[in-house]
N, CA, C and O atoms as a MOPAC input file, in Angstrom:
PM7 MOZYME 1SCF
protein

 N    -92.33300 1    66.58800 1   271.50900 1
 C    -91.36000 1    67.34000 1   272.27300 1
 C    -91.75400 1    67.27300 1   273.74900 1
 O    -92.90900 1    67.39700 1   274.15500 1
 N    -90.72400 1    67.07400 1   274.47400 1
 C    -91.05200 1    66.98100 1   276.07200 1
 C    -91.49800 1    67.93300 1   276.66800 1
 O    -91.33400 1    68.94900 1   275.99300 1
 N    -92.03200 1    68.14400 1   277.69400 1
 C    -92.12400 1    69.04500 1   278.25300 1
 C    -90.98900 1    69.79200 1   278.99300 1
 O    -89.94900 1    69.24900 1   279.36600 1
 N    -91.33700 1    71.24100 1   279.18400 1
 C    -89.92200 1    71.10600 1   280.29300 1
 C    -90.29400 1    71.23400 1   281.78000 1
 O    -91.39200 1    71.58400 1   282.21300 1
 N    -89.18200 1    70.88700 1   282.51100 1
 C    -89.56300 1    70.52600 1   284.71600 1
 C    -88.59000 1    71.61000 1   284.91200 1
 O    -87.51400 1    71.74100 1   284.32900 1
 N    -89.00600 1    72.22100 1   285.63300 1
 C    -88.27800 1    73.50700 1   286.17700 1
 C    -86.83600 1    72.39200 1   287.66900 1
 O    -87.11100 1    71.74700 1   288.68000 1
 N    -85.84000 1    72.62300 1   287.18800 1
 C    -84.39800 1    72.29300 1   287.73000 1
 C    -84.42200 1    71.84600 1   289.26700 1
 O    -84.11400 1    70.81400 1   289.86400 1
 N    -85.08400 1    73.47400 1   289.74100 1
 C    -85.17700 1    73.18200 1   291.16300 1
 C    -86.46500 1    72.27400 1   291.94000 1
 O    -86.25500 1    71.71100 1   293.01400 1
 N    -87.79600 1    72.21900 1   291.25300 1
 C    -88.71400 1    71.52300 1   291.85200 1
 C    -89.38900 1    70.43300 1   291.49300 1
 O    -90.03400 1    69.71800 1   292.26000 1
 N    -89.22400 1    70.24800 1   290.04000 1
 C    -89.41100 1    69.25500 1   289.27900 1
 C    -90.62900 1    69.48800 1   288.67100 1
 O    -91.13100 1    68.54800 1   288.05500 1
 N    -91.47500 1    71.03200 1   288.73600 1
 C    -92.89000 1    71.87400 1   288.41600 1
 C    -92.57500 1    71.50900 1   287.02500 1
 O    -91.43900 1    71.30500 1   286.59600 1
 N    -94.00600 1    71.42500 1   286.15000 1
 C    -94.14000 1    71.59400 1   285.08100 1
 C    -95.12800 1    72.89500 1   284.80100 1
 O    -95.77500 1    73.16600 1   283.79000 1
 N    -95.01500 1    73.58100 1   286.01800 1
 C    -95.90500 1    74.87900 1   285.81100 1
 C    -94.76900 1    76.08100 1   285.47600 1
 O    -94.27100 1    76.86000 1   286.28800 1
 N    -94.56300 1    76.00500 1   284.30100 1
 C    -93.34300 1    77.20300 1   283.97800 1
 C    -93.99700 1    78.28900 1   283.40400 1
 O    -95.15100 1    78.29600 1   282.97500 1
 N    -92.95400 1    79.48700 1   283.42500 1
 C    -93.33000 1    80.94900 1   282.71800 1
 C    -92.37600 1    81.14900 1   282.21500 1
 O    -91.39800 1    80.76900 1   282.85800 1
 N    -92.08700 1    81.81600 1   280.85800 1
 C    -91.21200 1    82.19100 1   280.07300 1
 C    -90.78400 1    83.52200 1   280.40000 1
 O    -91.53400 1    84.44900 1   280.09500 1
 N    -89.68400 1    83.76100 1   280.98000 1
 C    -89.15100 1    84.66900 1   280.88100 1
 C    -87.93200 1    85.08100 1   279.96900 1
 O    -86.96000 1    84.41800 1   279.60600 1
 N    -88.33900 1    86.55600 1   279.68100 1
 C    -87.15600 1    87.27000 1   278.50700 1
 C    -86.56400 1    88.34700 1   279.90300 1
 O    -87.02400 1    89.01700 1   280.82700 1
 N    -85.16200 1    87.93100 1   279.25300 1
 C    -83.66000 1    88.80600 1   279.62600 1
 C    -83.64400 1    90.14600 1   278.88900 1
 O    -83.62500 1    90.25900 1   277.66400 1
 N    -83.65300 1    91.20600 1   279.82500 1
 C    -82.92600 1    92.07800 1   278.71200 1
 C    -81.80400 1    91.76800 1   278.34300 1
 O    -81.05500 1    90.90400 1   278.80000 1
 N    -81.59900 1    92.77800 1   277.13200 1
 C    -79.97800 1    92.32200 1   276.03900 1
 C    -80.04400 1    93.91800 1   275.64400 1
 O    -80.90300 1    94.74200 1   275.96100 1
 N    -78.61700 1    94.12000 1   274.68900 1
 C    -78.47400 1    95.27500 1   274.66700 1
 C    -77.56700 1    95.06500 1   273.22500 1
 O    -76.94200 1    94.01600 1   273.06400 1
 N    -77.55300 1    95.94000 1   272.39200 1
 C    -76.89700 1    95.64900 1   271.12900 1
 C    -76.20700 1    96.97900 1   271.27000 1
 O    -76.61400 1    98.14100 1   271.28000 1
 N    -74.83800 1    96.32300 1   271.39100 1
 C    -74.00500 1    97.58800 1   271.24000 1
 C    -73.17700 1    98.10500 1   270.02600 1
 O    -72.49700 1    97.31900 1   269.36500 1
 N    -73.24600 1    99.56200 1   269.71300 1
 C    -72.52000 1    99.62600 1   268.25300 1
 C    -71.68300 1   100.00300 1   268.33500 1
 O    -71.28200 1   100.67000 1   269.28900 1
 N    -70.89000 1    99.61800 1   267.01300 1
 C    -69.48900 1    99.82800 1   267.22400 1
 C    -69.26800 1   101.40900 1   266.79700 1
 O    -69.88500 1   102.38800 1   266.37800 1
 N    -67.99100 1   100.98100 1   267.18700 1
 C    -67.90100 1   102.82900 1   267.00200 1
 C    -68.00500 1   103.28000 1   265.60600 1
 O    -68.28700 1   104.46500 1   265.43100 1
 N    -67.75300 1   102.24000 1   264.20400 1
 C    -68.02700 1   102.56800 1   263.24300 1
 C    -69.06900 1   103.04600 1   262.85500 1
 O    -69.21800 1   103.98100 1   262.06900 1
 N    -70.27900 1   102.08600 1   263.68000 1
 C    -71.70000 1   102.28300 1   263.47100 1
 C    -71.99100 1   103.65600 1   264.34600 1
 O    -73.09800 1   104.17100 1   264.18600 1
 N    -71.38700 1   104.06000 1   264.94300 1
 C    -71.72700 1   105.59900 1   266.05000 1
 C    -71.24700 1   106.90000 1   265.06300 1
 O    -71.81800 1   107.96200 1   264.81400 1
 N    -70.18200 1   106.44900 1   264.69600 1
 C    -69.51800 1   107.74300 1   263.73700 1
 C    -70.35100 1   107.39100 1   262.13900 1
 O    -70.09100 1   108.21400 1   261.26200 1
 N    -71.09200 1   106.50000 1   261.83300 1
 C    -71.44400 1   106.56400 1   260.70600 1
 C    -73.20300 1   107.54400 1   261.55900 1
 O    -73.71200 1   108.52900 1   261.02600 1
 N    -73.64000 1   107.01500 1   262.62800 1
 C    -75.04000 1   107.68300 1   262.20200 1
 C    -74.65000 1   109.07700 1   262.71400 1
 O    -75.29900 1   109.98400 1   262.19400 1
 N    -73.70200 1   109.45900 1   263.65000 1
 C    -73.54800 1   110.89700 1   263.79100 1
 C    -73.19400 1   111.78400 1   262.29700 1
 O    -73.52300 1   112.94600 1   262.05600 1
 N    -72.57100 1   111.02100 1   261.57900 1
 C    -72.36100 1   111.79600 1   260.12600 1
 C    -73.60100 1   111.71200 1   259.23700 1
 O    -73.85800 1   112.46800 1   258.30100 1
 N    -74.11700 1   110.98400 1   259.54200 1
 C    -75.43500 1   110.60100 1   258.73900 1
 C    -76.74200 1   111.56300 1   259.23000 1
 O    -77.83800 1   111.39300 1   258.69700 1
 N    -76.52000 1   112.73000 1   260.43300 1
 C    -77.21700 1   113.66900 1   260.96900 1
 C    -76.96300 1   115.18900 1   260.60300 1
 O    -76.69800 1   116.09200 1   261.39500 1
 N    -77.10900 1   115.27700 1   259.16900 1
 C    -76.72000 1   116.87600 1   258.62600 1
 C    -76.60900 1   118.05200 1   259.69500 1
 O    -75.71700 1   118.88700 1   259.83800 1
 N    -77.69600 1   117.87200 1   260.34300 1
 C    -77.98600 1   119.12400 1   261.90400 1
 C    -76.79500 1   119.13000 1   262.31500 1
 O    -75.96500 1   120.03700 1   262.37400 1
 N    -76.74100 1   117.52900 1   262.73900 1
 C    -75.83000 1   117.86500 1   263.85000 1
 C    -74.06100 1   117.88500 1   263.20300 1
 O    -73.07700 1   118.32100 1   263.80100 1
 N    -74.09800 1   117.43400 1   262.19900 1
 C    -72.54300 1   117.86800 1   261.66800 1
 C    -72.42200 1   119.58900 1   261.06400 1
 O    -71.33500 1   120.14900 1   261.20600 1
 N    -73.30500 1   120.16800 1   260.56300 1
 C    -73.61100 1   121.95100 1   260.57500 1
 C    -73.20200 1   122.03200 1   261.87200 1
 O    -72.22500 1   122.69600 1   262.21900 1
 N    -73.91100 1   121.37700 1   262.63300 1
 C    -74.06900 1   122.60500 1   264.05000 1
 C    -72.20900 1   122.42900 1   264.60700 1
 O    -71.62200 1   123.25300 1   265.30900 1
 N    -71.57700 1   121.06400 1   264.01500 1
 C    -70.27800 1   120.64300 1   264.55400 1
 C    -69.58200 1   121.40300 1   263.89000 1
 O    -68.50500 1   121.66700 1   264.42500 1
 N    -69.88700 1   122.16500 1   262.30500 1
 C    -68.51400 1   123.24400 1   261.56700 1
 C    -68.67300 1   123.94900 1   262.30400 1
 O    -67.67400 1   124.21100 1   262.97400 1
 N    -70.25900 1   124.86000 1   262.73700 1
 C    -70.23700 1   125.86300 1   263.30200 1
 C    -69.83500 1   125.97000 1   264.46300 1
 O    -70.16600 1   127.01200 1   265.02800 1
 N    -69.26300 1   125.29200 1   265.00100 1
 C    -68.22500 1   125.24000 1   266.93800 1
 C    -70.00400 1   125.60200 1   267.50000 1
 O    -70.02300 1   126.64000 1   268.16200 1
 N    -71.22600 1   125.03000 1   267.36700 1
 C    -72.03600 1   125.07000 1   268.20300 1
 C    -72.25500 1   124.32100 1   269.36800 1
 O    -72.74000 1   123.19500 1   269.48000 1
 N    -71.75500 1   125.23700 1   270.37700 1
 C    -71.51800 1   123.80100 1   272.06000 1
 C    -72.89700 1   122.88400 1   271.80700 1
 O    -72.83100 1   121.66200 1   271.93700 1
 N    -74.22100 1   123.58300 1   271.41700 1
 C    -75.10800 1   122.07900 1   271.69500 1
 C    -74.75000 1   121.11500 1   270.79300 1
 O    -75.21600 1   120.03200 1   271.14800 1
 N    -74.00800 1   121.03200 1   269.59600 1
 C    -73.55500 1   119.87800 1   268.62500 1
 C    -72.66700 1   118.63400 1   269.40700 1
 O    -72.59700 1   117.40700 1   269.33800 1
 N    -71.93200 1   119.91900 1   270.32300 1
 C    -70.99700 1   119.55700 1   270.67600 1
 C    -71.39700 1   118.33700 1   271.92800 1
 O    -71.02500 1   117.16400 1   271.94800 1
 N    -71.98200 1   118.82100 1   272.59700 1
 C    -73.20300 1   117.94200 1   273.85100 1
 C    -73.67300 1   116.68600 1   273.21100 1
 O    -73.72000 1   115.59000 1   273.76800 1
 N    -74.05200 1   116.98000 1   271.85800 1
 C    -75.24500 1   115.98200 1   271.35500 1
 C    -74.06200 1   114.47400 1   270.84600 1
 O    -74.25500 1   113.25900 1   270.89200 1
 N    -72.72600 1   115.39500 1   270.33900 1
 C    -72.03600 1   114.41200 1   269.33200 1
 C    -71.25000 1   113.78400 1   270.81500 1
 O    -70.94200 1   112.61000 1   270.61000 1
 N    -70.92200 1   114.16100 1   271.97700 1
 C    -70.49700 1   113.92200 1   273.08300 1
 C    -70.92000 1   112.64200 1   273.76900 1
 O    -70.25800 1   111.66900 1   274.12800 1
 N    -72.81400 1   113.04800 1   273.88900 1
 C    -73.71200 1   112.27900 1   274.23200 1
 C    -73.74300 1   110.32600 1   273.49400 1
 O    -73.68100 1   109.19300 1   273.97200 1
 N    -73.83800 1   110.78800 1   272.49400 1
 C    -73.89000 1   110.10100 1   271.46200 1
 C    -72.26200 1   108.75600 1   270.99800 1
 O    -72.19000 1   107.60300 1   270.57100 1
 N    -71.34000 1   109.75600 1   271.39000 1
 C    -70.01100 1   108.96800 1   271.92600 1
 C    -69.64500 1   108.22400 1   272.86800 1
 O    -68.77100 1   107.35800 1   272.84800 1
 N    -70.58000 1   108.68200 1   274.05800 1
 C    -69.79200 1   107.83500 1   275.80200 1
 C    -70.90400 1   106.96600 1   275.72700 1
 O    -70.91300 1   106.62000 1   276.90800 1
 N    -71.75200 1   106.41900 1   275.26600 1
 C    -72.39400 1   105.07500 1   275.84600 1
 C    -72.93300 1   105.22500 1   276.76500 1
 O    -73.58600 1   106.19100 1   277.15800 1
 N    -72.64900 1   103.97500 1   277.35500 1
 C    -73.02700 1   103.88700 1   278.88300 1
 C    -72.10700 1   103.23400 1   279.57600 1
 O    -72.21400 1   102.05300 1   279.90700 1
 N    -71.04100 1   104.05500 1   279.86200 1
 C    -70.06200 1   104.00200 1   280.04000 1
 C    -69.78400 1   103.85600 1   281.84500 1
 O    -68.81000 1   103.32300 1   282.37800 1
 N    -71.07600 1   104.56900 1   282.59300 1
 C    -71.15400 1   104.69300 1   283.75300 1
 C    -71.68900 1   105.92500 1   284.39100 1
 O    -72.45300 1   106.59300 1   283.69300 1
 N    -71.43900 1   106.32400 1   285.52800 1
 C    -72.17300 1   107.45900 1   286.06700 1
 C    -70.57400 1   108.64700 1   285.81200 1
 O    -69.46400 1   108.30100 1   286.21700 1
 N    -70.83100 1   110.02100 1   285.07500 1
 C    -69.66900 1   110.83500 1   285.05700 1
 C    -69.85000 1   111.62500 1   286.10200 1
 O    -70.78200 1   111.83500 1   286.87800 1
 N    -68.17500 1   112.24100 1   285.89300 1
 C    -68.38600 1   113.51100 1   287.56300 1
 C    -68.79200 1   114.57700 1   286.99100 1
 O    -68.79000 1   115.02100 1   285.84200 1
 N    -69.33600 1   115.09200 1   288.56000 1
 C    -69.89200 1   116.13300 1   288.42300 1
 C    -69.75200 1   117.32800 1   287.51800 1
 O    -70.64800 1   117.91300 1   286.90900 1
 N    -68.45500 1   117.58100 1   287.54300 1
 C    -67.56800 1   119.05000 1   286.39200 1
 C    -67.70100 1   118.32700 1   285.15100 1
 O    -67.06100 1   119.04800 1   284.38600 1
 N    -68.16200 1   117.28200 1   284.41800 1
 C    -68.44500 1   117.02400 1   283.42000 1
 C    -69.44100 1   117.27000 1   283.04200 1
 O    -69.64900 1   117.97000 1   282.05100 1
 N    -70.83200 1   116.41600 1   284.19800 1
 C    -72.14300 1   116.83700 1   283.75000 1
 C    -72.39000 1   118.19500 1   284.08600 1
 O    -73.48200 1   118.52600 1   283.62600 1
 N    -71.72600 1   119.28600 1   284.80700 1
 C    -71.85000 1   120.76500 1   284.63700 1
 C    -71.42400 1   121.39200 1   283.45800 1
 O    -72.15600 1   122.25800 1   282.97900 1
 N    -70.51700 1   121.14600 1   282.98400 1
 C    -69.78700 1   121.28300 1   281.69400 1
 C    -70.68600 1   121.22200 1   280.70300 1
 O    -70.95500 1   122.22400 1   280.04000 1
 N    -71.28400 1   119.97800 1   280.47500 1
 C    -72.67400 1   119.26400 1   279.19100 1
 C    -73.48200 1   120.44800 1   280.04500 1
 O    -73.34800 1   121.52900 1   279.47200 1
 N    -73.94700 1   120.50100 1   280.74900 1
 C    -75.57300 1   121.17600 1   280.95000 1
 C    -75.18600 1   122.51000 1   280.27300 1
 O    -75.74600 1   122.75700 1   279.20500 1
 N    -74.07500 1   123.61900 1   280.88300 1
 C    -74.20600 1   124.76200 1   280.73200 1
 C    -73.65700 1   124.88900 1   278.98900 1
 O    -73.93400 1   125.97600 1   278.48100 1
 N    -72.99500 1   123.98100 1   278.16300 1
 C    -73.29200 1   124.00300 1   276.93900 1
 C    -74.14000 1   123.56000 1   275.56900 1
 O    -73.96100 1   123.50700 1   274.35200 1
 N    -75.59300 1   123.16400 1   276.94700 1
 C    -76.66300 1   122.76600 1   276.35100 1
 C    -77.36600 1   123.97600 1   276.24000 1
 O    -78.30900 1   124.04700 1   275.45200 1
 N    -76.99300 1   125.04800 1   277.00300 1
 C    -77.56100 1   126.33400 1   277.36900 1
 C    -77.28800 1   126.94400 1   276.11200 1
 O    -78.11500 1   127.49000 1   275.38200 1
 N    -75.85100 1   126.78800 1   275.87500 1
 C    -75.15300 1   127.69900 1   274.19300 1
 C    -73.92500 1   128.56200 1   274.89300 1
 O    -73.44900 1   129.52800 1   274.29700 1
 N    -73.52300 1   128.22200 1   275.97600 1
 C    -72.38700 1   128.82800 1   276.42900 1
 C    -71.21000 1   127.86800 1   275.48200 1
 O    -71.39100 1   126.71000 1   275.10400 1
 N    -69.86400 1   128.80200 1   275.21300 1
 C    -68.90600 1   128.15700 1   274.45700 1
 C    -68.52000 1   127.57900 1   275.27900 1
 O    -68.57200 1   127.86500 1   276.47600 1
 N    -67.86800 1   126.27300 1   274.57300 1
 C    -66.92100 1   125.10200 1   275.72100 1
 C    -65.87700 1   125.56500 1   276.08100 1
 O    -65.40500 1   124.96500 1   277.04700 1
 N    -65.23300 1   126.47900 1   275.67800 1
 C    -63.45400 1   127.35300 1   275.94100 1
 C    -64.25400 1   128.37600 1   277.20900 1
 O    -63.67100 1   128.54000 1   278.28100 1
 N    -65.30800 1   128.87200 1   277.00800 1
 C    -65.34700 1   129.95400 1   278.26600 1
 C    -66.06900 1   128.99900 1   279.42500 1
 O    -65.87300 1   129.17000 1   280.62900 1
 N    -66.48400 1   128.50400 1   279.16000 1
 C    -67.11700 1   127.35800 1   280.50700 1
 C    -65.59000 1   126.91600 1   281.14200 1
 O    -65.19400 1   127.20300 1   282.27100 1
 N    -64.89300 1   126.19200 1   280.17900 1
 C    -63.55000 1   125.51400 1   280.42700 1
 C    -62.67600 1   126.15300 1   281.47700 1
 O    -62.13500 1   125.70000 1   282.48500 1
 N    -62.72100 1   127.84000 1   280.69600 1
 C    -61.67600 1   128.35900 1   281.60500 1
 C    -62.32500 1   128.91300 1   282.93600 1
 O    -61.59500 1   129.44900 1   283.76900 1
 N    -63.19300 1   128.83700 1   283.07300 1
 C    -63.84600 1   129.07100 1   284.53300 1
 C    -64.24200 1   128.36400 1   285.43900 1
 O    -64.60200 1   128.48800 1   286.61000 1
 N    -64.05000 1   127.17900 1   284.30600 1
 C    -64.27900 1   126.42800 1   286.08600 1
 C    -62.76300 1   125.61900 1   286.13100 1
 O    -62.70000 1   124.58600 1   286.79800 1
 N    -61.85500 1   125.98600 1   285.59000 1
 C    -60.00800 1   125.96400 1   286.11000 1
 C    -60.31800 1   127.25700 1   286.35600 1
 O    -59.97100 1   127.60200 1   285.22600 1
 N    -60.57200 1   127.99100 1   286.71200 1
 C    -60.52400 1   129.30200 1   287.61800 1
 C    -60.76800 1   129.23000 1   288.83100 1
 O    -60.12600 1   129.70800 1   289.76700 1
 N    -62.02500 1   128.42200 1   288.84200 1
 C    -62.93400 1   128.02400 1   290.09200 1
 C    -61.66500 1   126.81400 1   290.78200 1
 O    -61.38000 1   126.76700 1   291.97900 1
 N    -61.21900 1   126.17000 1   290.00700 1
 C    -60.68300 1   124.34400 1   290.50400 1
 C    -59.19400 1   125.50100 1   291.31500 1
 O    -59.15300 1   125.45200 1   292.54400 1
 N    -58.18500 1   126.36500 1   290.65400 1
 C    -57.01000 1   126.61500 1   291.21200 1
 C    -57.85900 1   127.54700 1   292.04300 1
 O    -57.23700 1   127.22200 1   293.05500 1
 N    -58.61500 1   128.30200 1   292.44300 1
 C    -58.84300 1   129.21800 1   293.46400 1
 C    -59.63000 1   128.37000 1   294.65100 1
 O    -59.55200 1   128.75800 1   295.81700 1
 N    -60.23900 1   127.42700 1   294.36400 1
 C    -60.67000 1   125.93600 1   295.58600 1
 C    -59.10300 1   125.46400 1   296.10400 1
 O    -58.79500 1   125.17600 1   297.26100 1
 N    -58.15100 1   125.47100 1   294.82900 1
 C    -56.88400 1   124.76500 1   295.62700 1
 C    -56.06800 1   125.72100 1   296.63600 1
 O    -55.52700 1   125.64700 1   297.73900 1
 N    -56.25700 1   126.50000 1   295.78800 1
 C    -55.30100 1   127.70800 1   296.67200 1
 C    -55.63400 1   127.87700 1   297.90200 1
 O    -54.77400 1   128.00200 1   298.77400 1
 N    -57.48000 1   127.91900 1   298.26800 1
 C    -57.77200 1   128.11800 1   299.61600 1
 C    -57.74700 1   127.14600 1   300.20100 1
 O    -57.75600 1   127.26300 1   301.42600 1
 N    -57.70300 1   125.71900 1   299.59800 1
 C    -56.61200 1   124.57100 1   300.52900 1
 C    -56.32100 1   124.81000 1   301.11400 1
 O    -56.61900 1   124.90200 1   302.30500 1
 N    -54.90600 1   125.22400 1   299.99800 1
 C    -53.63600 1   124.89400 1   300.59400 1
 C    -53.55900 1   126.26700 1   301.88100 1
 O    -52.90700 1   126.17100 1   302.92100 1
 N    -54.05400 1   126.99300 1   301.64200 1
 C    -53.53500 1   128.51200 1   302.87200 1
 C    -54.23800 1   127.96700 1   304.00400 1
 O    -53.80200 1   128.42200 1   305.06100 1
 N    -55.36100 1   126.98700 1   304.16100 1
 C    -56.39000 1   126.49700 1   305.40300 1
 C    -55.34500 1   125.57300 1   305.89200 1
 O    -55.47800 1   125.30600 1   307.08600 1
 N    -54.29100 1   124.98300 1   305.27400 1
 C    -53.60000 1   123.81000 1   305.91700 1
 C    -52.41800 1   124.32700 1   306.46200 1
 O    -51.63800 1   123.58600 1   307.06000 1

């Protein structure tokens, strides 16, 4: 077997380099191991917000960087606050930011 010459210099002084790679699952394979986690499907009958975080987590991938009122949302129902009373307060917070908009303009 030949050797190999590196493209650009014609070196036979090479190093092997590894690529990261990433194996992504399908969503079949995501909803099978989240069901396959007794905890965390209990904690999902019981409307427990951290189930709710974990099965959340466990859904978006890596999808990218989320906004902010999302990752506030996940933190304070990692705490054990319900997702309906977090929800409605910060649309409390979002129309009372708009309102003082709109009266500044």
């Amino acid at each position: 077997m030949p050797q190999p010459v590196c493209d650009s210099c014609g070196s036979k002084d090479l190093t092997r380099l590894f690529s990261t790679f990433a194996r992504l699952k399908t969503d079949k394979d995501v909803y099978e191991d989240i069901l396959s986690d007794s905890d965390l499907v209990k904690g999902m009958v019981a409307n427990d917000p951290r189930a709710l975080v974990e099965w959340s987590r466990r859904m978006e991938g890596t999808e990218g960087e989320k906004a902010p009122e999302y990752e506030e949302m996940m933190e304070r129902m990692e705490r054990g606050e319900r997702w309906d009373e977090v929800a409605s307060e910060m649309q409390e917070r979002e129309s009372a930011s708009s309102e003082t908009s709109e009266l500044e303009e």
